[in-house]
C-alpha positions as CSV (number, residue, x, y, z in Angstrom):
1,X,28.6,-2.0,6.4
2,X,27.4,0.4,3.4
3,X,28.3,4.0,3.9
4,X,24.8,5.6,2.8
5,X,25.4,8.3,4.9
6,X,28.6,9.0,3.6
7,X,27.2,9.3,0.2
8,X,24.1,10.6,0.5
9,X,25.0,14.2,-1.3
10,X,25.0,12.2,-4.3
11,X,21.6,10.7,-3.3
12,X,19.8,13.5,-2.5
13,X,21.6,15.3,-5.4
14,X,19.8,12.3,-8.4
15,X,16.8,12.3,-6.0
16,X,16.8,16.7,-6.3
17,X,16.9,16.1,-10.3
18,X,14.3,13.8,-10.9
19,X,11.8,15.8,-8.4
20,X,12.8,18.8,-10.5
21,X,12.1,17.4,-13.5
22,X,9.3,15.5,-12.8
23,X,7.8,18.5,-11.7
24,X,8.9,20.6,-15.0
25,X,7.0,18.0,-16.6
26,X,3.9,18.5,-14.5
27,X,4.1,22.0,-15.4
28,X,4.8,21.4,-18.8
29,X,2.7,18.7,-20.3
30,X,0.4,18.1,-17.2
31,X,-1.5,14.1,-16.4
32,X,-3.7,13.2,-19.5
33,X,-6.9,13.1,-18.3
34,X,-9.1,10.0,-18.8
35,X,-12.4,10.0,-18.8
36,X,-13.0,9.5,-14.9
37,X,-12.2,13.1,-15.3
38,X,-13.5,15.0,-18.4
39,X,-16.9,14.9,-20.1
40,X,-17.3,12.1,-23.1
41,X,-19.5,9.9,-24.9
42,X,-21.4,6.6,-24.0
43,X,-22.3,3.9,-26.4
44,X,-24.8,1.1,-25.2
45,X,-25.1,-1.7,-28.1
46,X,-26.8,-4.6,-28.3
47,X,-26.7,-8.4,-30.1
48,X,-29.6,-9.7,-31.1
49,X,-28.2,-13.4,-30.6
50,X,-27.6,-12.3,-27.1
51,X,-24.2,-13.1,-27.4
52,X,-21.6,-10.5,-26.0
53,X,-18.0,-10.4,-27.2
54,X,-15.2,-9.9,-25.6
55,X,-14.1,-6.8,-23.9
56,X,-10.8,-6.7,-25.1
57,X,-11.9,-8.2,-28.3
58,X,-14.3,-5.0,-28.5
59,X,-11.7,-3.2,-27.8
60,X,-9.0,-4.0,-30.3
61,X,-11.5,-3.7,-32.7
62,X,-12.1,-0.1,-32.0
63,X,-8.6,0.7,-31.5
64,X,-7.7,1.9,-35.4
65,X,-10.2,4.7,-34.4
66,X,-8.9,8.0,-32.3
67,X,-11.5,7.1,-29.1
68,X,-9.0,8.0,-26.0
69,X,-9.1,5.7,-23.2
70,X,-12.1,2.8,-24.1
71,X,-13.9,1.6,-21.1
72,X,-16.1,-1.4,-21.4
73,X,-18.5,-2.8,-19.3
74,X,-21.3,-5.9,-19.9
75,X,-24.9,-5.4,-18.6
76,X,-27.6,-7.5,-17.3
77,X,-29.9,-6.5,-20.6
78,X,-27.1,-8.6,-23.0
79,X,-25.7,-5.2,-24.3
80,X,-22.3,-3.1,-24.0
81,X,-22.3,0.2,-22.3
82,X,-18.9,1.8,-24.4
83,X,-17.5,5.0,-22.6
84,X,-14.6,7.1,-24.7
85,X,-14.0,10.8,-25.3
86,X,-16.7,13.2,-26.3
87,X,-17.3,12.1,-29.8
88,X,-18.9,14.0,-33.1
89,X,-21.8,12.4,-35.5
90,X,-19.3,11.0,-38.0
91,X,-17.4,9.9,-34.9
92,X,-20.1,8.4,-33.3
93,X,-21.4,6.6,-37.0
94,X,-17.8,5.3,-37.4
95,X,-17.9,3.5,-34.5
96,X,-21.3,1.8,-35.3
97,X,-20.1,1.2,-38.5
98,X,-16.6,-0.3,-37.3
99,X,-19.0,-2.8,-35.1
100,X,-20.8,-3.9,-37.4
101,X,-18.5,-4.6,-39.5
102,X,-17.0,-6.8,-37.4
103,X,-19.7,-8.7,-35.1
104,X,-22.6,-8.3,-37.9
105,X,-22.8,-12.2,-39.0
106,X,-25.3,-14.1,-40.7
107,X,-28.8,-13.1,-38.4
108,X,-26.6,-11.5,-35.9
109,X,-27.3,-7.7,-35.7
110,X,-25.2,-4.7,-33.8
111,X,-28.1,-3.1,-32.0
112,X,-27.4,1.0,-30.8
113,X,-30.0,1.3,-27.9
114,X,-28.9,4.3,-26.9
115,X,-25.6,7.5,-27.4
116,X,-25.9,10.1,-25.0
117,X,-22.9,12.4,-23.5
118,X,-22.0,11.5,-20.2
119,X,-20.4,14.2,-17.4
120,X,-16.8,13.4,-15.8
121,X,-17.4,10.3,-13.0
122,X,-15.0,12.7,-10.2
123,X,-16.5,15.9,-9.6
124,X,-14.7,19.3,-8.9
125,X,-16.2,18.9,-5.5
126,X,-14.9,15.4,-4.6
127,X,-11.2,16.7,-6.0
128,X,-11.7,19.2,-3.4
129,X,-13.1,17.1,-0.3
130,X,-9.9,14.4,-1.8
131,X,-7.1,17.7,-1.0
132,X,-8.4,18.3,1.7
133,X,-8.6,14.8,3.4
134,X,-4.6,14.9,2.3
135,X,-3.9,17.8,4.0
136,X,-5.5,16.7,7.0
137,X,-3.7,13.2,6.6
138,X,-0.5,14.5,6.1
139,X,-0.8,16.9,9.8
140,X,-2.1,13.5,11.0
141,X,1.5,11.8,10.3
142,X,3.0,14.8,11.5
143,X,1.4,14.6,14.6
144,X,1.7,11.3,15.3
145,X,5.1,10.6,14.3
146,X,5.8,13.3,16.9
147,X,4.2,11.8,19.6
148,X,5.2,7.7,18.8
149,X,8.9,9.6,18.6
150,X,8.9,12.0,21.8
151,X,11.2,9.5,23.3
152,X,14.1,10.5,21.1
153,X,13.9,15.0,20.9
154,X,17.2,14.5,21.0
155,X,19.4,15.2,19.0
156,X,16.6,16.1,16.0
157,X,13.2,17.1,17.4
158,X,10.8,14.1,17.4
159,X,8.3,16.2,15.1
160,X,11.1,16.3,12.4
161,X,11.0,12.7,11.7
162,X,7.3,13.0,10.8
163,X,8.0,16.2,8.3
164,X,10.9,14.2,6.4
165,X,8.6,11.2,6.0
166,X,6.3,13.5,4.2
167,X,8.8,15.3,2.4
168,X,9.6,11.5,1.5
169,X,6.2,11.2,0.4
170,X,5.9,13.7,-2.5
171,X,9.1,13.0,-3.5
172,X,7.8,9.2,-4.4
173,X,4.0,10.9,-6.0
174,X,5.8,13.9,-7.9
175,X,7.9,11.5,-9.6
176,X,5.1,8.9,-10.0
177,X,3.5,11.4,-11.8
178,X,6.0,12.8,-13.3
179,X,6.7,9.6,-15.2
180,X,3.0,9.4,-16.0
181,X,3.4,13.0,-17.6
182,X,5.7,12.0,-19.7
183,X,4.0,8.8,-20.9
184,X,1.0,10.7,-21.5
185,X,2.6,13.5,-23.8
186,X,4.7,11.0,-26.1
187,X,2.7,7.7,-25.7
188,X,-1.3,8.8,-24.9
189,X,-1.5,7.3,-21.7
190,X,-4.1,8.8,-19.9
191,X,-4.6,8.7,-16.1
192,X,-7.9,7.6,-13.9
193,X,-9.6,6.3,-10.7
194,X,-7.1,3.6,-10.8
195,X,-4.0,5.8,-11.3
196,X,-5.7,7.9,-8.2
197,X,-6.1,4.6,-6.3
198,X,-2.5,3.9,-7.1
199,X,-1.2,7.3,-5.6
200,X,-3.1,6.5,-2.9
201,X,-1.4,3.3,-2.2
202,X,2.4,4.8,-2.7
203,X,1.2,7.0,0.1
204,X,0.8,4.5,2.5
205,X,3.6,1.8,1.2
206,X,6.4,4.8,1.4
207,X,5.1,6.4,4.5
208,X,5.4,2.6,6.4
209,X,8.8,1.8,5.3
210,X,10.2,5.0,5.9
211,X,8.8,4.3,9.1
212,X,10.3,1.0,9.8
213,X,13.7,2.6,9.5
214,X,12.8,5.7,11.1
215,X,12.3,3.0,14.4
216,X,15.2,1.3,14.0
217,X,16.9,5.0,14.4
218,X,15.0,5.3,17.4
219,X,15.8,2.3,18.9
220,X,19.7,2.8,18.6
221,X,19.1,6.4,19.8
222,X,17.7,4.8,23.2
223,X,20.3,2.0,23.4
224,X,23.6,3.8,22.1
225,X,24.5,7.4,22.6
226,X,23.0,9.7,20.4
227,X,26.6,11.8,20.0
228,X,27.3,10.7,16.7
229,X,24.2,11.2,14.8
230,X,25.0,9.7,11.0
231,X,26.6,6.8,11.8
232,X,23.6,6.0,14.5
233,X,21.3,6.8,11.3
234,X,23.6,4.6,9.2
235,X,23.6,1.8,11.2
236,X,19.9,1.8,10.9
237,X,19.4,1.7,7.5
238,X,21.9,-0.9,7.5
239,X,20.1,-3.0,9.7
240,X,16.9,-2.5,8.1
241,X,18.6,-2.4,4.3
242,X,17.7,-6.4,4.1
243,X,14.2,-6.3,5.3
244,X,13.3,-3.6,2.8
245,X,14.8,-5.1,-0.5
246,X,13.3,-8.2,0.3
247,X,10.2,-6.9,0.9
248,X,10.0,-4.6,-2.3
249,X,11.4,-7.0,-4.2
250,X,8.9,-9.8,-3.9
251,X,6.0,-7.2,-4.3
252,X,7.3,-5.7,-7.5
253,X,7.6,-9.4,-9.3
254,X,4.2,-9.2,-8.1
255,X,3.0,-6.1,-9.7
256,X,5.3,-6.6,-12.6
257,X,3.3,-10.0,-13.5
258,X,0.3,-8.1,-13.3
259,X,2.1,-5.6,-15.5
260,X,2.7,-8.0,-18.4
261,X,0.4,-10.5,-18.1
262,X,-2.9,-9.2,-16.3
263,X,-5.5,-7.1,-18.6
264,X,-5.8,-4.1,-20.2
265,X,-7.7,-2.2,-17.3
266,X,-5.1,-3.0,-14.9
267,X,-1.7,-2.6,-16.7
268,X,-1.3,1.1,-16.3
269,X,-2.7,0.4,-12.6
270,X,0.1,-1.9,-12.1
271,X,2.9,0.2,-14.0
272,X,1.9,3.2,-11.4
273,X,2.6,0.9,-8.3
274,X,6.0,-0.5,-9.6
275,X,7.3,2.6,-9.9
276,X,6.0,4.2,-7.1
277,X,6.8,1.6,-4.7
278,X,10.5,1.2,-5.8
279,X,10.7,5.0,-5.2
280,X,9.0,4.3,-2.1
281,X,12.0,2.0,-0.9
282,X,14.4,4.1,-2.2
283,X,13.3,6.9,-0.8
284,X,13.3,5.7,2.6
285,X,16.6,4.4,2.3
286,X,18.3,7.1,-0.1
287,X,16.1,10.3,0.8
288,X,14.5,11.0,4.4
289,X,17.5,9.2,6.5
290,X,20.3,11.3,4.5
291,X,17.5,14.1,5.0
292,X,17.5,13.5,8.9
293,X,21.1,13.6,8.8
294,X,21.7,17.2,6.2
295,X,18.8,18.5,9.1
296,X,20.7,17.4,12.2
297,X,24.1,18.7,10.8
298,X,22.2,22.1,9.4
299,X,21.5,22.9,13.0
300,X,24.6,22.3,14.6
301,X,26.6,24.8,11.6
302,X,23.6,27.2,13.2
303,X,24.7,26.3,17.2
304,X,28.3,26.6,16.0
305,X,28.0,30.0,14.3
């Protein structure tokens, strides 16, 4: 049997240091916005042999120029709607220029049919109503956790459970993001609805298999006696340690073919799950049991004193 428990000071002490430091980098450089969330430029062009290219093809094309994050997107008129940062009249003739250039063949002709400045696609008011639904979320778990663990108030309160799985929680987004930080102050990466999405998702994959283990706890606490409270925990997470890399492992080969092999307007999608669903794994093993435990033993110093 693994001795998590018995080692979880050093856990929780690497865990500590990359939430700190994820959040210094928050702080610090901030998420590069894409443009999902700032104001830019839209570009709709046209082929006269009704021929499209390809995105990506578009795209490579237009990557010597200093555009941000391309997005590109076929119509049913046979044209290209291109939507980049806010870009300037010489910008905005570079670009035209750049196309034609490359796609201006023989009788074929780069057609502009129409520039205009487009507003950010998430609103201040949605980034409110989105807070606010994870606040109310987050009670939810809370709450529920409670009440599915009321069995077990002994010898941690049942509510507990459900405040360490959302302690869990940021610990696997902060560090998600963290990561993305960093990646967007050294390499450009910028962050959108997709990155959101992904967040979204780490949310739910780390609050489940916190959960799973969390049961397993409960379980032993109802069968065996609840006197020695780490090793009961321990034994869980034991128990449950085979079930969890087996399941994280076959969805990150998952996400990490997506990663290398699936298209551009995916592959920072995918990077965002892998790592925030192997911190979601290792946070359920490595973070909120040890958590329960530093809690449980917290309150019994208090008792004893």
């Amino acid at each position: 049997m693994i001795n998590i428990i018995g080692h979880r000071k050093i856990n929780l002490f690497v865990s500590g240091l990359l939430f700190v430091v994820s959040v210094v980098a928050l702080l610090t450089f901030g998420l590069k916005p894409g443009n999902d969330f700032v104001s830019g430029s839209l570009l709709e062009v046209g082929f006269n042999n009704g021929i499209l290219p390809v995105n990506q093809e578009v795209k490579d094309t237009l990557s010597s120029l200093d555009l941000g994050n391309v997005s590109i997107q076929p119509t049913d008129s046979k044209s290209l709607i291109i939507k980049m940062k806010f870009l300037t009249e010489e910008e905005h003739q570079a670009v035209l220029s750049t196309l034609r250039q490359k796609y201006e063949v023989n009788e074929n002709k780069v057609l502009e049919n129409r520039f205009e400045t487009v507003g950010p696609a998430v609103s201040a008011t949605l980034k409110q109503r989105s807070a606010q639904a994870v606040i109310v979320v987050i009670i939810g778990i809370i709450i529920y956790v409670a009440y599915a663990f009321r069995r077990v108030s002994k010898p941690i309160a049942s509510w507990k459970y459900g405040v360490v799985a959302v302690v869990a929680l940021f610990h696997d987004v902060t560090i998600t993001m963290g990561v993305f930080a960093f990646l967007g102050h050294y390499f450009g990466i910028e962050v959108d609805i997709p990155f959101v999405v992904a967040c979204l998702t780490i949310l739910g994959y780390s609050v489940n298999d916190t959960i799973v283990i969390f049961d397993r706890i409960r379980e032993n606490l109802i069968r065996h006696s609840a006197e020695n409270f780490p090793a009961t925990v321990n034994k869980a997470i034991n128990e449950t340690f085979a079930r969890s890399l087996n399941t994280t492992f076959t969805t990150l080969f998952t996400l990490a073919a997506l990663f290398i092999f699936g298209g551009e307007s995916i592959k920072y999608f995918s990077l965002a799950l892998l790592v925030g669903i192997f911190l979601g794994a290792y946070s359920s093993i490595f973070v909120a049991s040890p958590l329960l435990v530093e809690w449980h033993n917290w309150m019994e110093r208090r008792r004893e004193e």
